[in-house]
Z-matrix of the N, CA and C atoms (Angstrom, degrees):
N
C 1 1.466
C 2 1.510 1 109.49
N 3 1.159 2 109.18 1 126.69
C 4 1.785 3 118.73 2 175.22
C 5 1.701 4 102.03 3 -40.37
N 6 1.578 5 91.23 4 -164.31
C 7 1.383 6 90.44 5 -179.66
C 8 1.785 7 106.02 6 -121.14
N 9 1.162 8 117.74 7 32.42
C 10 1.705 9 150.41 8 -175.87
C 11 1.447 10 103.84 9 -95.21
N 12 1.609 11 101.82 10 -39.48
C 13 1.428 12 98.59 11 -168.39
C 14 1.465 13 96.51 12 98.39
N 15 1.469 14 111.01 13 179.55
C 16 1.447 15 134.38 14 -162.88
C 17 1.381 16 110.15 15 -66.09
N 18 1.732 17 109.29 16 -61.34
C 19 1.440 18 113.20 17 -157.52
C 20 1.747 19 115.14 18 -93.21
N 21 1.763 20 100.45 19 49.23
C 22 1.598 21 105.95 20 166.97
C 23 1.699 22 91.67 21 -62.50
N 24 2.009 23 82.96 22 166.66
C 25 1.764 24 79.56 23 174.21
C 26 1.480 25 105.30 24 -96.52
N 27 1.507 26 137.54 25 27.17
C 28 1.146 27 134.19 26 -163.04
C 29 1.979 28 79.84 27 -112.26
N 30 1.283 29 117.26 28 -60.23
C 31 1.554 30 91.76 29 166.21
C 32 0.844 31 136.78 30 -72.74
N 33 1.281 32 115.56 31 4.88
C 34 2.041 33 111.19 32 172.60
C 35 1.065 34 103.04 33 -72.21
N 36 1.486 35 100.30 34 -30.07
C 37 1.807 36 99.38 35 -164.83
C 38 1.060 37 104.47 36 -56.52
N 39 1.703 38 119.04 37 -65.16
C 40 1.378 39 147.12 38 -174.10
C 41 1.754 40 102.04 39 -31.89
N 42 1.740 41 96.92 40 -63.41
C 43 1.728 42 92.10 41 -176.71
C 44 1.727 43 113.76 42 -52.10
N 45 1.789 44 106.02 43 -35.76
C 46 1.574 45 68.55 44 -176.35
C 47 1.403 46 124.50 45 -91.53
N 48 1.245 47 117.71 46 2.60
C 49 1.398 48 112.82 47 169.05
C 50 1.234 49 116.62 48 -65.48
N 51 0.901 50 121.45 49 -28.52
C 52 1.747 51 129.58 50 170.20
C 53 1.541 52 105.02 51 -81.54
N 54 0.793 53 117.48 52 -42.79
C 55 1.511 54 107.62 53 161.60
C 56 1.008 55 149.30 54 -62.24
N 57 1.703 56 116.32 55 -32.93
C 58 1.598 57 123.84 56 133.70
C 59 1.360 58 115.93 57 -43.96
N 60 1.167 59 123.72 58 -41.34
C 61 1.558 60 119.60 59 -148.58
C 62 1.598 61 92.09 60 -80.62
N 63 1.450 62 124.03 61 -42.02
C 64 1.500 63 125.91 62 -177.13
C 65 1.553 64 111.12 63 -63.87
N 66 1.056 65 107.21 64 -39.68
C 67 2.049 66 113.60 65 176.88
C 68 1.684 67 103.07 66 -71.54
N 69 1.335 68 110.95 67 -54.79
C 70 1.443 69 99.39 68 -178.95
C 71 1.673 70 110.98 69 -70.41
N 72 0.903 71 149.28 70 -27.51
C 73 1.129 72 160.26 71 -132.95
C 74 2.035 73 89.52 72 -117.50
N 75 1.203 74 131.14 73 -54.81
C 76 0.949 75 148.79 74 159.11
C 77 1.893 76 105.84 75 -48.10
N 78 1.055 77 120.67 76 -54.90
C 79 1.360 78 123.44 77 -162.72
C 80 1.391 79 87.35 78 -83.00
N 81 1.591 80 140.28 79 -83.69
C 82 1.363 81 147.49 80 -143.39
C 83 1.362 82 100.66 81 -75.70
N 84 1.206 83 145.09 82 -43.94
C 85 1.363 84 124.56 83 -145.52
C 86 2.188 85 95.54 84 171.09
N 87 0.952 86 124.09 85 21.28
C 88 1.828 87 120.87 86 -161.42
C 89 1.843 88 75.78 87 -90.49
N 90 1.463 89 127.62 88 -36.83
C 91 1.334 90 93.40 89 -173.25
C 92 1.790 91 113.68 90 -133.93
N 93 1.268 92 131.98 91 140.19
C 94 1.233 93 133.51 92 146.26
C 95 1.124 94 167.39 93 -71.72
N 96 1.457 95 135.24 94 109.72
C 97 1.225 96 119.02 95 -155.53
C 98 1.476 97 128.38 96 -88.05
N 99 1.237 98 109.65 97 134.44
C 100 1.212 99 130.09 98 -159.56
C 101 1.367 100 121.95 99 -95.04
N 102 1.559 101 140.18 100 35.20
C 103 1.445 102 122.94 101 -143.28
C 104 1.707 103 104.61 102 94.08
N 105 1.503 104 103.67 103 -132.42
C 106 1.250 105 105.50 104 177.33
C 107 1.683 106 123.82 105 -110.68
N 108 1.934 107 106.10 106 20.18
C 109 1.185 108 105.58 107 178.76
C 110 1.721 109 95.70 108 -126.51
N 111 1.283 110 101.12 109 -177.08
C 112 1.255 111 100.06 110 160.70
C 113 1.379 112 103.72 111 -133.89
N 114 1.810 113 106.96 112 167.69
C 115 1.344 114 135.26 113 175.41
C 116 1.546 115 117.49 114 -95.83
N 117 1.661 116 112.45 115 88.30
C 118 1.789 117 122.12 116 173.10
C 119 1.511 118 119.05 117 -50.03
N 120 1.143 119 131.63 118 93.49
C 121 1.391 120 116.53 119 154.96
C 122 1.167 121 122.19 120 -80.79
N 123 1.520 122 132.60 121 3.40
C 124 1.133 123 136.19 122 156.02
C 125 1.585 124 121.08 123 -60.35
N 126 1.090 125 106.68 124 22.16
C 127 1.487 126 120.70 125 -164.02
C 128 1.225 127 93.03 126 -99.12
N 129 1.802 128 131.39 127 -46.71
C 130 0.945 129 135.78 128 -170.70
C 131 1.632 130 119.12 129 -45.10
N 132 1.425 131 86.00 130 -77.44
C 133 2.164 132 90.90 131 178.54
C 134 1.226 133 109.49 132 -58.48
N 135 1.637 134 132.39 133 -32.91
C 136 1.575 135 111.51 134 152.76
C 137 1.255 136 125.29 135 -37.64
N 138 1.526 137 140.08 136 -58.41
C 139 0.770 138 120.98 137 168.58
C 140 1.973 139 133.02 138 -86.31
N 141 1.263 140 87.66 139 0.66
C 142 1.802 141 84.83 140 163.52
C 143 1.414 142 104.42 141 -84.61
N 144 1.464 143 135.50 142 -31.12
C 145 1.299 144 122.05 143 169.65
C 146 1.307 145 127.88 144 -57.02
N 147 1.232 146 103.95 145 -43.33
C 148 1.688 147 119.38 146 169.54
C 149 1.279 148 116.47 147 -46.03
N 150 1.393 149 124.79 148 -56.20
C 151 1.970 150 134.70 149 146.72
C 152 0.511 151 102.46 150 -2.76
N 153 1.271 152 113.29 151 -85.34
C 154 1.822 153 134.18 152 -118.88
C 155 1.283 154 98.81 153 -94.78
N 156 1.213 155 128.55 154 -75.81
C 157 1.910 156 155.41 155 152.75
C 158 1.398 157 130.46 156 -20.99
N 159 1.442 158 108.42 157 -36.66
C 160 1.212 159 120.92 158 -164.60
C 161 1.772 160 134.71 159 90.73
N 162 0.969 161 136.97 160 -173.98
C 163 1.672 162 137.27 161 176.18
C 164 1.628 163 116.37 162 -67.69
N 165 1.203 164 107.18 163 -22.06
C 166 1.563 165 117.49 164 173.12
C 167 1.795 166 106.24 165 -69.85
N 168 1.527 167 92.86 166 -75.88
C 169 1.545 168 98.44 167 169.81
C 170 1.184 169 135.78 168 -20.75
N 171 1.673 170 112.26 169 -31.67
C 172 1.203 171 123.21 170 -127.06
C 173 1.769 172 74.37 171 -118.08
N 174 1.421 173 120.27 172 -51.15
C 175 1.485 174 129.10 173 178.06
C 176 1.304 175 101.98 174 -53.57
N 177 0.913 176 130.22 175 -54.73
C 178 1.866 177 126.13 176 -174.32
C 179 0.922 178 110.05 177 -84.86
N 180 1.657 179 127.12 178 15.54
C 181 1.812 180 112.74 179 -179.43
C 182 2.061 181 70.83 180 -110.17
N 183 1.006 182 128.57 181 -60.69
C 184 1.511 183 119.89 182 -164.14
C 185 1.365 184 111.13 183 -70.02
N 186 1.381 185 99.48 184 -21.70
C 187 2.066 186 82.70 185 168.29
C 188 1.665 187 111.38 186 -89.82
N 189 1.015 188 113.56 187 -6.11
C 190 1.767 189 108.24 188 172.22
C 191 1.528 190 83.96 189 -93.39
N 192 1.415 191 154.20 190 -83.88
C 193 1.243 192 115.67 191 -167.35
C 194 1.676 193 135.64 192 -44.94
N 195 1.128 194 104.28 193 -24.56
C 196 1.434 195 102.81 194 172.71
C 197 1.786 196 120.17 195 -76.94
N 198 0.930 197 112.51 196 -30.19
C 199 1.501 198 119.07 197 157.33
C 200 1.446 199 102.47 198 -58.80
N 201 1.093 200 121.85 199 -82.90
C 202 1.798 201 112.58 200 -168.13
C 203 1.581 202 123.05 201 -43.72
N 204 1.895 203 118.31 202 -23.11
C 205 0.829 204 129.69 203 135.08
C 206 1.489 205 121.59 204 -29.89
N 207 1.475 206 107.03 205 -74.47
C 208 1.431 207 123.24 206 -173.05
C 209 1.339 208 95.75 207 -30.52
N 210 1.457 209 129.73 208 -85.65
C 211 1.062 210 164.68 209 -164.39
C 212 1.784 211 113.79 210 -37.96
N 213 1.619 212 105.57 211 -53.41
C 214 1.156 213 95.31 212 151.46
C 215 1.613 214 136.83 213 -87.23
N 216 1.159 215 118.11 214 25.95
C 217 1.175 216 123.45 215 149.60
C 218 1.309 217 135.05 216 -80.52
N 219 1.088 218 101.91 217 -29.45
C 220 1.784 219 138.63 218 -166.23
C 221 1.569 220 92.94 219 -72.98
N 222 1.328 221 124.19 220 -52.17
C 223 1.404 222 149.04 221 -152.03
C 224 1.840 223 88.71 222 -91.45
N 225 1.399 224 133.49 223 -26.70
C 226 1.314 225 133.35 224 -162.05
C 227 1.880 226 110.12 225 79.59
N 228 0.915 227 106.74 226 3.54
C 229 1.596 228 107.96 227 -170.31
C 230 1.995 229 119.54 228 -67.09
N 231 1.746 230 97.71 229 4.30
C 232 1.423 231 104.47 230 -173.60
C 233 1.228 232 97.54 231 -127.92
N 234 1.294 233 119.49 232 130.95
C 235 1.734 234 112.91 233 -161.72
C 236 1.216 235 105.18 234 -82.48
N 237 1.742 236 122.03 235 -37.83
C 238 1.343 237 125.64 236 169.09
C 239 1.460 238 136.09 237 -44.60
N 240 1.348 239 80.59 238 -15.83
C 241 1.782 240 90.50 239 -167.92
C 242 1.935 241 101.53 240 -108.97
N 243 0.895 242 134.58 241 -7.98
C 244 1.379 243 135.17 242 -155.77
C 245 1.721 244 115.16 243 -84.77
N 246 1.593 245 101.09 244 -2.82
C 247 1.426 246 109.91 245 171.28
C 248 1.466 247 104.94 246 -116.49
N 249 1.516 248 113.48 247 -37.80
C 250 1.571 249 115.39 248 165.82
C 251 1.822 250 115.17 249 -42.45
N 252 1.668 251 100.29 250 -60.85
C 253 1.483 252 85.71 251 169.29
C 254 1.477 253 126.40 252 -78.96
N 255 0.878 254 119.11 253 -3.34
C 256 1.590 255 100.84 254 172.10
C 257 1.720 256 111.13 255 -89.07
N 258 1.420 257 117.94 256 -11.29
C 259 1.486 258 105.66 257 154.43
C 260 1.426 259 115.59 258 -98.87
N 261 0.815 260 92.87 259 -55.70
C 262 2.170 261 93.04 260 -171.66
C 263 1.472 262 112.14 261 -105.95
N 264 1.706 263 115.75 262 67.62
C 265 1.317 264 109.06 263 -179.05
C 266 1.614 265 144.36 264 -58.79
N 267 1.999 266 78.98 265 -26.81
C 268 1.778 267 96.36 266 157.39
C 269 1.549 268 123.99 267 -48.96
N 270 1.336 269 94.77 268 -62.24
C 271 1.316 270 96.09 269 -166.21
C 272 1.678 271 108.02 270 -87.45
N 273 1.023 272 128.62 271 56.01
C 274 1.252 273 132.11 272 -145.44
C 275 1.798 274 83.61 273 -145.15
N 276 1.295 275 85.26 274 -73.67
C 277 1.585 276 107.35 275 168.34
C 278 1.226 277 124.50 276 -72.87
N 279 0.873 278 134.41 277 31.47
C 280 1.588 279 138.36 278 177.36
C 281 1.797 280 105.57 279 -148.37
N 282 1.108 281 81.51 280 -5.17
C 283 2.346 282 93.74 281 178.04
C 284 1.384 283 110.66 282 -87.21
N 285 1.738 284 95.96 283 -35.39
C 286 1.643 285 126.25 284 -175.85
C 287 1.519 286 105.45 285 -63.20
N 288 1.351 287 123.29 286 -51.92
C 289 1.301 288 122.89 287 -108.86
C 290 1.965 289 65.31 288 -124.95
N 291 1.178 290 127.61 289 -65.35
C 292 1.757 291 133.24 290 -156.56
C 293 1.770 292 97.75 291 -81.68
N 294 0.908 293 140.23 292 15.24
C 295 1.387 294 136.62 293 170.45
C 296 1.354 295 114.45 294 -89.39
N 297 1.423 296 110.77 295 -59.81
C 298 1.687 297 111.48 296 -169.81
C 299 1.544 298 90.59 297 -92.74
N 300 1.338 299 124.27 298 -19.08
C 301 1.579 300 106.25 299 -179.42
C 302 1.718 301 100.49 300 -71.41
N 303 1.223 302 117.06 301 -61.83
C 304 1.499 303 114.07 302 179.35
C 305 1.632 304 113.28 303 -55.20
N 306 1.343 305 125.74 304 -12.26
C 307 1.361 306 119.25 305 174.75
C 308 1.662 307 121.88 306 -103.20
N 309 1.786 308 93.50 307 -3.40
C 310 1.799 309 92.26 308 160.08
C 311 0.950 310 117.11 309 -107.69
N 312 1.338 311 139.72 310 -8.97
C 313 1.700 312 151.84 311 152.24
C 314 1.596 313 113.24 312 -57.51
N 315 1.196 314 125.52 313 -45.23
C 316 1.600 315 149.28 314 152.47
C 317 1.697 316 98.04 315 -22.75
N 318 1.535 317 81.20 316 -94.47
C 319 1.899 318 101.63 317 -157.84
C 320 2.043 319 82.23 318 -49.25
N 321 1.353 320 131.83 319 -96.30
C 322 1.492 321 127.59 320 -155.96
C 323 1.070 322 111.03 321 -16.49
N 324 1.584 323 124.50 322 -39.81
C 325 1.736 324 147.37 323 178.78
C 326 1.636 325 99.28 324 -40.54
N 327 1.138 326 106.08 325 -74.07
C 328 1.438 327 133.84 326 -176.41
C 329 1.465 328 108.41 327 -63.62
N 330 0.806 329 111.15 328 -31.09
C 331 1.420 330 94.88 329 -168.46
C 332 1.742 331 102.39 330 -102.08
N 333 0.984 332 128.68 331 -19.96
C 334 1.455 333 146.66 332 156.98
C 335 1.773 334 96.73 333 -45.57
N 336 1.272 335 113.31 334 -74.69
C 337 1.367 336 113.55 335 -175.95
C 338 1.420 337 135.25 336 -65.24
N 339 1.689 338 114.07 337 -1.60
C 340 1.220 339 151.61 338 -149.80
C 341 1.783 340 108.72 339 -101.15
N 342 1.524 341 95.11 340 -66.26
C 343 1.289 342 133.60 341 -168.83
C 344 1.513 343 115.72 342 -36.20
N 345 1.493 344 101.53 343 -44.14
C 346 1.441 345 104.48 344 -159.09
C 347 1.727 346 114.16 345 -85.69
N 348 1.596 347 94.60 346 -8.64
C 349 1.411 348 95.28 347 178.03
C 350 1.687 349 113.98 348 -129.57
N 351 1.222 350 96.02 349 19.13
C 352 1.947 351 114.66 350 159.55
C 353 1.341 352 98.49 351 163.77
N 354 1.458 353 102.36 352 119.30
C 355 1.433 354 105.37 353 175.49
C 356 1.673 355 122.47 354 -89.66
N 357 1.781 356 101.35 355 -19.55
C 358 1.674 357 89.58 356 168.88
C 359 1.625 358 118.86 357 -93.47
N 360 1.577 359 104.06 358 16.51
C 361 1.563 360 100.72 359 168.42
C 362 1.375 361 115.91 360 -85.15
N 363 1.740 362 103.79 361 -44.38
C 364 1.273 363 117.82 362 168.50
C 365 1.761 364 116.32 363 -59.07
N 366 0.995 365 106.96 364 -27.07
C 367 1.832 366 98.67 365 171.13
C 368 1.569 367 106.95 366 -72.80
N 369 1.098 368 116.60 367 -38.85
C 370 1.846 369 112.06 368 176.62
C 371 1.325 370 110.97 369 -93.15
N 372 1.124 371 130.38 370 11.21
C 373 1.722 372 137.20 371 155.22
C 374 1.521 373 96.02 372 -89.86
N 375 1.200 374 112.22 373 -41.52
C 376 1.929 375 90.77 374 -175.47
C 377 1.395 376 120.72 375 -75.91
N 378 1.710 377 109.12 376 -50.42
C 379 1.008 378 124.14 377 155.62
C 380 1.609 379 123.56 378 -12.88
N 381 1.419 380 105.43 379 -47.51
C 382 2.061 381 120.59 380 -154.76
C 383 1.505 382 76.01 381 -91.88
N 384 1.723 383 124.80 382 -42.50
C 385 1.525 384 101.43 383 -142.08
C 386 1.152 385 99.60 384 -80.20
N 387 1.810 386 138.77 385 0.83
C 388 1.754 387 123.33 386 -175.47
C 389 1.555 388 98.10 387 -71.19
N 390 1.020 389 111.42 388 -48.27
C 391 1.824 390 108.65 389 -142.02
C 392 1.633 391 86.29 390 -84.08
N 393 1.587 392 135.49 391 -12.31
C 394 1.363 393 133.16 392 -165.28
C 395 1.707 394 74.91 393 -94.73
N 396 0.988 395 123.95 394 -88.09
C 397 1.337 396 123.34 395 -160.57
C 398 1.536 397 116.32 396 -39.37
N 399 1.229 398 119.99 397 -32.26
C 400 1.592 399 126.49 398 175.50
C 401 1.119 400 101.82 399 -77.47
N 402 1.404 401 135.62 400 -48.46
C 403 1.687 402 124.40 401 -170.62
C 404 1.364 403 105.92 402 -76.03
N 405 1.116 404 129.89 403 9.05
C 406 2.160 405 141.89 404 -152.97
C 407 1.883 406 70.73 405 -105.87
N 408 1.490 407 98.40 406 -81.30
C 409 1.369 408 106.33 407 -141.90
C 410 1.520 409 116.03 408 -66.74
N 411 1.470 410 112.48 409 -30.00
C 412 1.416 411 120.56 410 146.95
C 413 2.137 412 130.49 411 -28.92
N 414 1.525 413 89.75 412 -68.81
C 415 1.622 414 104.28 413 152.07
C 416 1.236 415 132.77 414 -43.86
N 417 1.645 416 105.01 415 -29.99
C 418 2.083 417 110.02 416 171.88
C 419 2.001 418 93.04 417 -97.99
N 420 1.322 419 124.23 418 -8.01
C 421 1.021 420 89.55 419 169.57
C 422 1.641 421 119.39 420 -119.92
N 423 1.281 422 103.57 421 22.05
C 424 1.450 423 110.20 422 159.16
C 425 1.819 424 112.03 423 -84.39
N 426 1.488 425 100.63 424 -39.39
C 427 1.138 426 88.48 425 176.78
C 428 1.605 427 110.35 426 -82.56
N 429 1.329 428 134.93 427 24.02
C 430 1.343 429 129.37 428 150.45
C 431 1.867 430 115.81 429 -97.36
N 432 1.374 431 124.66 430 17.50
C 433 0.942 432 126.09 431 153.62
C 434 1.803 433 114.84 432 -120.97
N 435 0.962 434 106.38 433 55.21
C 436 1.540 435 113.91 434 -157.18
C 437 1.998 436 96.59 435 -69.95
N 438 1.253 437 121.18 436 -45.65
C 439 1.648 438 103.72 437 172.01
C 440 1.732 439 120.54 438 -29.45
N 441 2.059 440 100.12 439 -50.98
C 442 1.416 441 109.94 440 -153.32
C 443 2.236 442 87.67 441 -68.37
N 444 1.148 443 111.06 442 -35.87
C 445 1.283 444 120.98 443 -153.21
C 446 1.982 445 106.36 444 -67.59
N 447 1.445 446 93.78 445 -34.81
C 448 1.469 447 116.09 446 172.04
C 449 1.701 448 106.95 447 -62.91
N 450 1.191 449 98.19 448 -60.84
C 451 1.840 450 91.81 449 164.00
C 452 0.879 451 137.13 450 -53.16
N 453 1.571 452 126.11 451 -35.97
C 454 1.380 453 126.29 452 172.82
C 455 1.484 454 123.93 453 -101.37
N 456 1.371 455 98.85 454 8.97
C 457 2.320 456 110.27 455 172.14
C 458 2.143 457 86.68 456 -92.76
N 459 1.397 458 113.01 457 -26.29
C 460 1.977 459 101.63 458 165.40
C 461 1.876 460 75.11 459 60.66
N 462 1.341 461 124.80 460 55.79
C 463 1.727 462 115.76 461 155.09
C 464 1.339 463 104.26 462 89.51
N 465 1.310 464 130.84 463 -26.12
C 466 1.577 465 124.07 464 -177.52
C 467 1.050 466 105.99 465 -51.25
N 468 1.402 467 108.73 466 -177.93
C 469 1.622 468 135.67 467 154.50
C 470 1.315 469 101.26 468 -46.81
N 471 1.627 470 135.13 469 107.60
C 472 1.566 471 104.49 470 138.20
C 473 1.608 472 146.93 471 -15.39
N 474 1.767 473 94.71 472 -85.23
C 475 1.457 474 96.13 473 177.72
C 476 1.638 475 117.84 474 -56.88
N 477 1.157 476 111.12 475 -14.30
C 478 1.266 477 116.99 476 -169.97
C 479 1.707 478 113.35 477 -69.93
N 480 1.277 479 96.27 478 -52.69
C 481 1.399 480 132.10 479 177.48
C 482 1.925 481 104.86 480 -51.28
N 483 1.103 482 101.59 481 -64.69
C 484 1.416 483 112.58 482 -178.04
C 485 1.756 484 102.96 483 -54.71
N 486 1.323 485 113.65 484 -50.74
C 487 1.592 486 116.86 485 -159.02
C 488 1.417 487 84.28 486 -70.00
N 489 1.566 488 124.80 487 -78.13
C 490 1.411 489 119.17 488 -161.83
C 491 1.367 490 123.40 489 -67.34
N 492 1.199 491 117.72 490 -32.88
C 493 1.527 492 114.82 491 -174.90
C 494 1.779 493 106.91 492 -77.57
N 495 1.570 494 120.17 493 -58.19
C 496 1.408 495 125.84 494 175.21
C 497 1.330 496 111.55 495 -62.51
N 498 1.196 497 126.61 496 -68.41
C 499 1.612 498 118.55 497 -149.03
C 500 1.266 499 98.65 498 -116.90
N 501 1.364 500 153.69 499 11.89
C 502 1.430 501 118.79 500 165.87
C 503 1.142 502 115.98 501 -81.47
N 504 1.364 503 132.70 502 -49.83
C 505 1.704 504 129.21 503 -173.78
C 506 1.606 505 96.84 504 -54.52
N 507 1.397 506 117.35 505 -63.06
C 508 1.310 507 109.85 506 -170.58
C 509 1.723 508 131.81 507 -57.23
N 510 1.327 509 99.06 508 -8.25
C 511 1.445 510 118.66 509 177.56
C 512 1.330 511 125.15 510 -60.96
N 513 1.712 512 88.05 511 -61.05
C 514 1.447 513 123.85 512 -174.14
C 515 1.346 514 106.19 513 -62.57
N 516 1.315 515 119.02 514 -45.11
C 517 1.792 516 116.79 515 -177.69
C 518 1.758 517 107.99 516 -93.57
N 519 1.193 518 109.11 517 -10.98
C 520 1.861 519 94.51 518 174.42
C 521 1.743 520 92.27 519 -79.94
N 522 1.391 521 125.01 520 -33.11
C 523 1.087 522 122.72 521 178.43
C 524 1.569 523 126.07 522 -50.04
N 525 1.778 524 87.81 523 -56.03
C 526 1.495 525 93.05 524 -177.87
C 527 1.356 526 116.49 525 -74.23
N 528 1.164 527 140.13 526 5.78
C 529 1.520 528 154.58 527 -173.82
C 530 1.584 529 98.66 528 -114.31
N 531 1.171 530 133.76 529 -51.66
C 532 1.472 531 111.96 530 157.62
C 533 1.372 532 127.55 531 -43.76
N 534 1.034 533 104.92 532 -40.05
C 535 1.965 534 120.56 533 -156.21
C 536 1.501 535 86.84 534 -71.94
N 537 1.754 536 124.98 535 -36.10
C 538 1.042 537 113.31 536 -141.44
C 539 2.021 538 103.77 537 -111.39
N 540 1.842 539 103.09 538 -36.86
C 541 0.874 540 98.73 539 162.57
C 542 1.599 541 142.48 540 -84.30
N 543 0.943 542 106.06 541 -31.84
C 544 1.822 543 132.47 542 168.61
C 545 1.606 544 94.98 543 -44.00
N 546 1.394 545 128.01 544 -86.46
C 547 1.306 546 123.52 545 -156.66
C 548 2.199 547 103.73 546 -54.27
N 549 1.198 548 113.67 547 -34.59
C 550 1.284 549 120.34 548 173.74
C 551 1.485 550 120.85 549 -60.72
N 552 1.323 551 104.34 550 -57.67
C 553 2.012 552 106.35 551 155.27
C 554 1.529 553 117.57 552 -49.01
N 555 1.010 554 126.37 553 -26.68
C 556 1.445 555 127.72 554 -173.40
C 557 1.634 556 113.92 555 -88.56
N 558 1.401 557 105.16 556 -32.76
C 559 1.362 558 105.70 557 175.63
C 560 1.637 559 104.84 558 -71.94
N 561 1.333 560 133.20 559 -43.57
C 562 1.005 561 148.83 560 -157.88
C 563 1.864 562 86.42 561 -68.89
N 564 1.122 563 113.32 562 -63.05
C 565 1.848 564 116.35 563 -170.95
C 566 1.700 565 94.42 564 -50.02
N 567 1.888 566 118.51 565 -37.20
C 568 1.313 567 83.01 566 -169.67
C 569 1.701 568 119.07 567 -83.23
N 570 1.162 569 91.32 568 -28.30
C 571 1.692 570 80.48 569 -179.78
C 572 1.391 571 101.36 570 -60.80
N 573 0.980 572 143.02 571 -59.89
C 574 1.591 573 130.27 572 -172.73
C 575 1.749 574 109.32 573 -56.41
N 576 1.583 575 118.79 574 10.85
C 577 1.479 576 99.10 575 -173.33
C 578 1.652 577 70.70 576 -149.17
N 579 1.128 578 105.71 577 90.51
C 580 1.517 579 104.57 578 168.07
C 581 1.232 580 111.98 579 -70.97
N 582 1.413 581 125.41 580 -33.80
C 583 1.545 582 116.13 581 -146.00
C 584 1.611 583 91.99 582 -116.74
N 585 1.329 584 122.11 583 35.09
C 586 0.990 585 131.15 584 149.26
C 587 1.712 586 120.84 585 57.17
N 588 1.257 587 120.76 586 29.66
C 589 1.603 588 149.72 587 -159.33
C 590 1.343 589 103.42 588 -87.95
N 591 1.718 590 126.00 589 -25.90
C 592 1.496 591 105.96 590 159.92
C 593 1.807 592 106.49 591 -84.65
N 594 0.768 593 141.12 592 14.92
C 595 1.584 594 140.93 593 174.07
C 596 1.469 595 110.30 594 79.98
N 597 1.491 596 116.02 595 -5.82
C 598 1.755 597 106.44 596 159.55
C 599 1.164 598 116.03 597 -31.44
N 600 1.503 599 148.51 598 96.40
C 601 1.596 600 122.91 599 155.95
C 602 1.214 601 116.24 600 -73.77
């Protein structure tokens, strides 16, 4: 972050282009379904906002995706979720909504504190920490619908059920698509931002 503080209009701009890009990207096509989860690429500009922007940025790029989330759940539009909300709509909505918000506030966190003593470690520490921190907080909120979760492990292991069946494949590749695209978008912002005006150092 400059030394202006947050709300230059050269990062407003910035936030909302990243902020369209996470709602549309989120709404049209940002994620795929996989089985019974899906694959976020809206993960990405969460964490390139988080970079570039800072921990603020980074909170309002994952809580506007997690709302549009919200939202298509609400609507039935997430197949994973369509028995979750019809028992535990709270917590259904609050799994949605505190994952990518706490995982773009996170990574900017980190990578803010990161920066000054390697900045391309800190770009692949922020990068790693969305999809780690979103698949974390996801995992505490499956296990806060633990009835719906008992029904659909059909006798398994719970935790077992949740780790291997939901989130490992999908983990591993929102991961490896952060790790891989995030640090590549960022190089690209700096040469086009030489003079360093979104506060990337």
């Amino acid at each position: 972050m400059n030394s202006k503080g947050f709300f230059t209009a050269r990062n407003i701009t910035a936030l909302s282009i990243l902020l369209a890009l996470v709602i549309v990207l989120q709404t049209f096509g940002g994620a795929i379904n996989i089985g019974p989860v899906q694959l976020n690429f809206t993960l990405i500009p969460i964490a390139l906002g988080a970079i570039l922007l800072g921990p603020i940025a980074g909170l309002i790029l994952g809580f506007a995706c997690g709302v549009v989330v919200a939202v298509q759940v609400i609507l039935g539009l997430v197949p994973f979720y369509v028995l979750i909300w019809t028992e535990t709509p709270v917590v259904a909505l609050l799994t949605c909504v505190i994952k990518t918000t706490v995982a773009g506030f996170v990574s900017g966190l980190v990578y803010k504190l990161l920066v000054k003593k390697n900045r391309y470690v800190a770009v692949f520490v922020a990068a790693a920490l969305v999809p780690i921190i979103n698949t974390g907080l996801f995992i505490v909120g499956c296990l806060g619908m633990w009835p719906v979760m008992v029904q659909m492990a059909g006798g398994t292991n719970i935790l077992g059920f949740i780790i291997v069946s939901l989130v490992t494949f999908n983990f591993f590749v929102e991961l490896a698509i952060n790790l891989l695209c995030a640090p590549a978008l960022y190089r690209v912002i700096k040469v086009v931002d030489k003079n360093g005006v979104y506060g990337a150092e």
